[in-house]
C-alpha angles and dihedrals in degrees: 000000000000115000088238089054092053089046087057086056104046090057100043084056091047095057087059093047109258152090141259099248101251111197105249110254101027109078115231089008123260129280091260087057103056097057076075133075116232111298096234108211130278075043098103124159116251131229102308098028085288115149105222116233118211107232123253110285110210114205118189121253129218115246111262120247098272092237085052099049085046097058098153117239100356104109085059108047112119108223092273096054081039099064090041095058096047092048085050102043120121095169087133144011094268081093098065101072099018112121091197134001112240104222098168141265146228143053099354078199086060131158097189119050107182105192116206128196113245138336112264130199093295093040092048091052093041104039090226132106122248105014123151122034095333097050090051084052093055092047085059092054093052101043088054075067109050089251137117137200083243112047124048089347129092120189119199134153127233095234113044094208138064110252102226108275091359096284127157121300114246113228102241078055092059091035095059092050089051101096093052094053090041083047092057095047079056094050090037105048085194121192088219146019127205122199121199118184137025097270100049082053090053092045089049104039107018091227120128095198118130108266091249090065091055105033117100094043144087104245116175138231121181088345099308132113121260140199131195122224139146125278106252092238092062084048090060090064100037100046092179091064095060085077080060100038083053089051094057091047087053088051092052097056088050104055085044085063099054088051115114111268104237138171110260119270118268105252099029 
């Protein structure tokens, strides 16, 4: 790594608060070192310089309404369709007031898919997830990494609308965009998914526990492996949770990188 990347880094990290990890004994950390994020703790390397990866972690889901599972046509769109469904559909009142739809965006080849909870104002005028403060948080995350919202990495949210004034999403409203968000984890194939906000959790993993019951552990949707964070918003107004937001992206990548190498998937 170049000395002006690190740099780039260093201040990026430094902007959320934090520090590129630096091996103790070796000042400024050696060239090998610095390929990694900071190892948050809990995150200790195993006999053999290994990091142990805590194994997937499954959590029942509730059955689907049977008019939302059913959702005719949808497990076989193509993107395209897909996006056209999703800018057309009136399956609840969140139409009624929406600007744009926000579909997703990003590297439909993507290694990476961050799932966000709902479009808010910005999102709603722009059409694009995580736009405004939050979405420049989130740049910043993701460029400690060595990643961008463009290349290897897909955002999407887990509800396509703007609930009216920002508030909660109801549970039939994440339910019925269920199957859009199921349909581009099957188009994706992603090696990870990172889920940011209570309400992507709960459209991923169909728990309602609080996100510090869940963070620090590989859960599963659809077969691939998910992490809990916050939702960089949330992060905004509570500036001592981005160290451990930072740790759960560093866990993620982690756990990305024991995945199996494979070819990529005919038709991705």
């Amino acid at each position: 790594m170049s000395l002006d990347l690190d740099s780039r880094r260093r201040a990026m990290l430094a902007e959320m608060g934090l520090k590129l990890f630096e091996p103790p004994g070796v000042p400024g950390g050696d060239e090998a070192a610095s390929h990694e994020p900071a190892r948050p703790a809990g995150l200790k390397p195993a006999t053999g310089g290994a990091v142990h990866v805590p194994a997937p972690m499954s959590i029942a889901r509730e059955a689907a309404p049977e008019s939302v599972s059913s959702r005719p046509g949808v497990g076989l769109m193509g993107w395209d369709a897909l996006e056209q469904a999703v800018a057309a559909c009136r399956a609840c009142r969140l139409c009624e007031g929406r600007r744009n739809a926000v579909f997703g965006v990003g590297d439909r080849q993507a290694d990476w898919l961050i799932v966000g909870e709902a479009p808010g104002e910005n999102e709603d005028l722009q059409g694009e997830p995580f736009v405004g403060q939050d979405g420049k948080l989130l740049d910043n995350m993701l460029k400690a990494l060595g990643l961008d919202r463009h290349h290897k990495v897909y955002i999407a949210n887990a509800l396509k609308c703007r609930p009216p004034g920002n508030r909660n999403p109801e549970p039939q409203e994440v339910a019925l965009c269920e199957p859009f968000l199921r349909r581009q984890v099957e188009l994706l194939q992603p090696k990870i998914i990172l889920a940011m906000g209570r309400f992507a959790v709960q459209s991923l993993l169909g728990s309602a526990d609080p996100i510090g019951k869940l963070r620090g552990r590989a859960h599963q949707y659809m077969g691939v492996p998910v992490i809990v964070t916050f939702h960089p918003a949330y992060l905004l107004r509570n500036l001592p949770d981005k160290a451990k937001a930072w740790a759960d992206l560093c866990l993620a990548q982690e756990v990305m990188r024991a995945q199996p190498a494979a070819g990529a998937p005919a038709g991705r």
